[in-house]
Backbone as CSV, one residue per row, in Angstrom:
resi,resn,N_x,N_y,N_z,CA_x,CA_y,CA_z,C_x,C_y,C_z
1,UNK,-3.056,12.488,4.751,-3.127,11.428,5.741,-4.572,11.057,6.038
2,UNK,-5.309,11.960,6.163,-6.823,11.485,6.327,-7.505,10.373,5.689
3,UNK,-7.071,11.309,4.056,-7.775,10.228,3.172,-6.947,8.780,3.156
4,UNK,-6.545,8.562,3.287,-5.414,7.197,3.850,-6.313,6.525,4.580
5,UNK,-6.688,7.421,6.211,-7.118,6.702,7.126,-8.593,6.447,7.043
6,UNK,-9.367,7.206,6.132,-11.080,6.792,5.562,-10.651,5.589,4.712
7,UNK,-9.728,5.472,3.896,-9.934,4.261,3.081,-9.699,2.993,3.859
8,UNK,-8.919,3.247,4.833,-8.523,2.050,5.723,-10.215,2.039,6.600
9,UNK,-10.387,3.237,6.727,-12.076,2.920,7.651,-13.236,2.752,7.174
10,UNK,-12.911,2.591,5.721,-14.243,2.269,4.790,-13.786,0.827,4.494
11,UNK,-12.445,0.069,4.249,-13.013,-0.615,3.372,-13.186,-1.998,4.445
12,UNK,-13.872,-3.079,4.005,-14.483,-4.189,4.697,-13.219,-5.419,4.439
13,UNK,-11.789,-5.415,3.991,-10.850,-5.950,4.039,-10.079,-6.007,5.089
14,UNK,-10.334,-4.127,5.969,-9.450,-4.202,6.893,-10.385,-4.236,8.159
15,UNK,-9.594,-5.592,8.977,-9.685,-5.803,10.364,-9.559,-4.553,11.997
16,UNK,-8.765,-4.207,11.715,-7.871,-3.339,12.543,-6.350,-2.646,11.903
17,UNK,-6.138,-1.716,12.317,-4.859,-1.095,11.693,-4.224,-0.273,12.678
18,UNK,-2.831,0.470,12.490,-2.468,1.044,13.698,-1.228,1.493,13.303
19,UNK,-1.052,3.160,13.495,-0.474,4.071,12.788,1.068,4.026,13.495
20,UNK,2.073,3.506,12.817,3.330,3.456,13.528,4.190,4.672,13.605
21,UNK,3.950,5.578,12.571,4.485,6.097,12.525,4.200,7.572,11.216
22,UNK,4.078,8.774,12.073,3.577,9.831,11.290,4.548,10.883,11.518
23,UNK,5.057,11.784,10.262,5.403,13.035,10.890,4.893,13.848,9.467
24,UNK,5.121,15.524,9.947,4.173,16.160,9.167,5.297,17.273,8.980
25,UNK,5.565,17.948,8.341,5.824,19.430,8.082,4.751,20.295,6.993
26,UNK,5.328,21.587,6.759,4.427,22.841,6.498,4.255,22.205,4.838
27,UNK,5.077,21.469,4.063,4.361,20.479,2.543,4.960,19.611,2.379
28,UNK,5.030,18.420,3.756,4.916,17.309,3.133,4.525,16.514,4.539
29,UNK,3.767,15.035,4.373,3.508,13.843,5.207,4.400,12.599,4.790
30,UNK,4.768,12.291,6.107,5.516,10.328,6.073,4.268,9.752,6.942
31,UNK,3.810,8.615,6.612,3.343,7.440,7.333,3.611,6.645,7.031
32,UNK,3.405,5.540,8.378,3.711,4.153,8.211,2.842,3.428,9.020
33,UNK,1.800,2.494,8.244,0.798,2.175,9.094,0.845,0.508,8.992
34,UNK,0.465,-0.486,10.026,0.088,-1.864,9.966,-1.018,-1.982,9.757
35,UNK,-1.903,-2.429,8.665,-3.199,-3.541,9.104,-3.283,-4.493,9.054
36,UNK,-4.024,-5.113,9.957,-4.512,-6.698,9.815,-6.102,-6.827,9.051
37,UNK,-5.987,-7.729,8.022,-6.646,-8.071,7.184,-7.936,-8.812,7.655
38,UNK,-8.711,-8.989,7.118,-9.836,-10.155,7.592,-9.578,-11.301,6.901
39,UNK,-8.341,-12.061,6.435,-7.914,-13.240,6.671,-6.714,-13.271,7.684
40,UNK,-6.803,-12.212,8.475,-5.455,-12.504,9.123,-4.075,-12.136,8.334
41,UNK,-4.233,-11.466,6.818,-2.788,-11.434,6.300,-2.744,-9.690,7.007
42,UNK,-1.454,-8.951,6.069,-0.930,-7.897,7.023,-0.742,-7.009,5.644
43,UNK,-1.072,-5.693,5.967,-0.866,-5.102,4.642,-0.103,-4.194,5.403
44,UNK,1.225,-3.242,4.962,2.248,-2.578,5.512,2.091,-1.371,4.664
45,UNK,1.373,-0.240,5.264,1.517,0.885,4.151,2.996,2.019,4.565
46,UNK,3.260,2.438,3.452,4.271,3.541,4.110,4.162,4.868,2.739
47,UNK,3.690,5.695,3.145,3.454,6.852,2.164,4.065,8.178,2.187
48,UNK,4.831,8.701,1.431,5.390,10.200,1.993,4.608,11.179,0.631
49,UNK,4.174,11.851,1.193,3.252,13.033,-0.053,3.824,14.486,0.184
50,UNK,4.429,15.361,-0.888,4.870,16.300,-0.849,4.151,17.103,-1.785
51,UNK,4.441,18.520,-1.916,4.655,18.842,-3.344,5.310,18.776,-4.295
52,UNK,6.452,17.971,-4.172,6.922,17.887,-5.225,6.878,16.325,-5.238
53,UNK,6.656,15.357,-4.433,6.994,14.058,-4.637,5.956,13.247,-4.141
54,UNK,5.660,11.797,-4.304,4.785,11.175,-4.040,5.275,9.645,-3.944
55,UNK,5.571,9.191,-2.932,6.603,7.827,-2.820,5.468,6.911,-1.815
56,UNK,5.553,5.893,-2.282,4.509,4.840,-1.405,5.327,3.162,-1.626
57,UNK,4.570,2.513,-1.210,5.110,1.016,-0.405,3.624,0.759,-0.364
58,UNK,3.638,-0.792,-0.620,2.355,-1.312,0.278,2.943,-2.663,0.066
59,UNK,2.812,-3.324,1.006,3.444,-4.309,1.159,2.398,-5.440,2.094
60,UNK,1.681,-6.229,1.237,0.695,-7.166,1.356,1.678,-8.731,1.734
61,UNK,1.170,-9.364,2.492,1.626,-10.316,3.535,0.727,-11.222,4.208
62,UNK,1.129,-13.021,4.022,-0.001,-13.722,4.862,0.283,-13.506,6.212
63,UNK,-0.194,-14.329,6.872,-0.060,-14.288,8.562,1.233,-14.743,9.124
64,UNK,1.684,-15.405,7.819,3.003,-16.283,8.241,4.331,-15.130,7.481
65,UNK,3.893,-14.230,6.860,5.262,-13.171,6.678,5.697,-13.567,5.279
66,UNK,5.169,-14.285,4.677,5.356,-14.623,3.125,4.757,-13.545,1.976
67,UNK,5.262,-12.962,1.760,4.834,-11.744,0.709,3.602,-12.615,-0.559
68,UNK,2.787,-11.973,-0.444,1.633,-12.007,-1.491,2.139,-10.634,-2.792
69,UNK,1.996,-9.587,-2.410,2.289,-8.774,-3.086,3.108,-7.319,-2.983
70,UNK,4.005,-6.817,-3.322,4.202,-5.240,-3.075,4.326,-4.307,-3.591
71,UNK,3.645,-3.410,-3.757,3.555,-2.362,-4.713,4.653,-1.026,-4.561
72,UNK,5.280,-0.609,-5.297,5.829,0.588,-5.077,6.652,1.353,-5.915
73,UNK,6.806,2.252,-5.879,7.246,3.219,-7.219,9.312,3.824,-6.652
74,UNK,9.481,3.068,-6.405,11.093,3.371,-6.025,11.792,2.872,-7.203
75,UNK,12.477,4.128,-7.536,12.694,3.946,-9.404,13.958,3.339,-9.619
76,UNK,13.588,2.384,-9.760,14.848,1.138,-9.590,14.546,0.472,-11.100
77,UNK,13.645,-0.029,-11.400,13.462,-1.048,-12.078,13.044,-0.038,-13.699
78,UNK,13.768,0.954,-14.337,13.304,1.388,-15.549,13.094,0.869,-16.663
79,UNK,13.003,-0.365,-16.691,12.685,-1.335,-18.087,10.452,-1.610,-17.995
80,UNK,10.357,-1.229,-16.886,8.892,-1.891,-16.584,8.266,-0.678,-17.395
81,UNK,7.120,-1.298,-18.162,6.304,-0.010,-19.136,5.843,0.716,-17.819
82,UNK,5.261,0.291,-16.853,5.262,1.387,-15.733,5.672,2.126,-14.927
83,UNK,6.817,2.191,-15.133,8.487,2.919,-14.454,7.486,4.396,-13.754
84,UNK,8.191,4.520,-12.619,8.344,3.930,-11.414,7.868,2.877,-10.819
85,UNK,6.598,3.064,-11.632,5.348,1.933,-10.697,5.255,0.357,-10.823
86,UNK,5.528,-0.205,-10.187,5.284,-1.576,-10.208,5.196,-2.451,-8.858
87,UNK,5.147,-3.689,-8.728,4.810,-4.678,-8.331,5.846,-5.922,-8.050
88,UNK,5.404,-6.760,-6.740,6.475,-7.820,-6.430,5.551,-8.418,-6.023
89,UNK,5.572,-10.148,-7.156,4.589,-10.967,-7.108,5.446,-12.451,-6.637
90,UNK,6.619,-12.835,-6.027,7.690,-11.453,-5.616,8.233,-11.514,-7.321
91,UNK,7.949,-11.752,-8.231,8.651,-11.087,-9.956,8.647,-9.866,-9.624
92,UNK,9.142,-9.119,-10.359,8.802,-7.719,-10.174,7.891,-7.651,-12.018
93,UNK,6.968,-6.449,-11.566,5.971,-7.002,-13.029,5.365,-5.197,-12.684
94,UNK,4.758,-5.099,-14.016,4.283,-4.055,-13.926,2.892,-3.280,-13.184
95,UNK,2.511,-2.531,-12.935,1.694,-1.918,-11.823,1.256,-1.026,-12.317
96,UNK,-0.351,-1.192,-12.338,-1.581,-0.013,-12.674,-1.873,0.556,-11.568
97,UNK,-1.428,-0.465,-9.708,-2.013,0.595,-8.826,-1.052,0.943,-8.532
98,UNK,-1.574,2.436,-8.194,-0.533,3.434,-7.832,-1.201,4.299,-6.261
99,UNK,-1.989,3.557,-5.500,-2.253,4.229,-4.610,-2.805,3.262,-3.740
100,UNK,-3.465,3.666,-2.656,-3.882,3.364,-1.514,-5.650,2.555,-1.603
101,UNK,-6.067,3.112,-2.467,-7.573,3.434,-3.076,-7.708,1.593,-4.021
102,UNK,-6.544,2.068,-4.893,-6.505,0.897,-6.248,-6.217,-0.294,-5.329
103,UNK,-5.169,-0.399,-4.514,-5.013,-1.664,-4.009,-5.930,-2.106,-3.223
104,UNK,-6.356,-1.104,-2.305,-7.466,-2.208,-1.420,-8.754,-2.846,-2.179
105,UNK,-8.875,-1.783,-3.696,-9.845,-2.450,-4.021,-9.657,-3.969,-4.493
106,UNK,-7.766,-3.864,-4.990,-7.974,-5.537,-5.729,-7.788,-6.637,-4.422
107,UNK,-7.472,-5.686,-3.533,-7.047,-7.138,-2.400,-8.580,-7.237,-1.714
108,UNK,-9.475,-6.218,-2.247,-11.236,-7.031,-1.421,-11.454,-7.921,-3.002
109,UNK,-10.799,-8.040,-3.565,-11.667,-8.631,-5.106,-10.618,-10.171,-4.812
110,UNK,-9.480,-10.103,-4.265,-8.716,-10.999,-4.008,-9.431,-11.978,-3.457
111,UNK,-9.991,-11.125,-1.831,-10.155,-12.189,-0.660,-11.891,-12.125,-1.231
112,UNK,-12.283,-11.498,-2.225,-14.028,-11.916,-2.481,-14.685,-11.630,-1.515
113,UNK,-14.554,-9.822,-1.153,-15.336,-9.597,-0.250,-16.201,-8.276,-0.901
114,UNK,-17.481,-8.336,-0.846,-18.043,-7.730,-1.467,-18.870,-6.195,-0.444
């Protein structure tokens, strides 16, 4: 969970953010966090990290609730060369990011913030 919340406090995309929802046991974390973007869009993270499992959501959004993008590995879609991992552009298409780290970097390369 930390490293979650440094990437949200490092990177210069996010505005403000605000943790809806955390719980913890002895090996594993759920979160579910809102940020607001510095265009005003909304990025929706939701992450559960175990030892044995690793399930995430990110769910990128303008101001008006129209999906830009969503990333997530819920193994639904096994035809994508990236099975679990992929993407809703809203197509569903394949997905190199697989984390928290990869996406914010393409959504500061998105909004061209350096």
């Amino acid at each position: 969970m930390l490293r979650t919340l440094e990437l949200l406090d490092r990177s210069k995309a996010i505005r403000e953010y605000e943790v809806l929802d955390f719980k913890q046991g002895e090996d594993f974390y759920f979160l579910r966090i809102k940020a607001i973007l510095s265009d005003d869009s909304e990025l929706y993270i939701r992450e559960y990290v175990s030892e044995k499992a690793y399930l995430y959501s990110y769910h990128w959004q303008d101001k008006n609730g129209v999906l830009r993008i969503r990333w997530d590995n819920s193994p639904h879609h096994k035809y994508i060369k990236t099975f679990p991992h992929h993407k809703h552009t809203p197509k569903v298409e394949e997905s190199e990011e697989i984390n928290l780290e990869d996406i914010l970097k393409l959504i500061e390369e998105k909004l061209k913030i350096k």
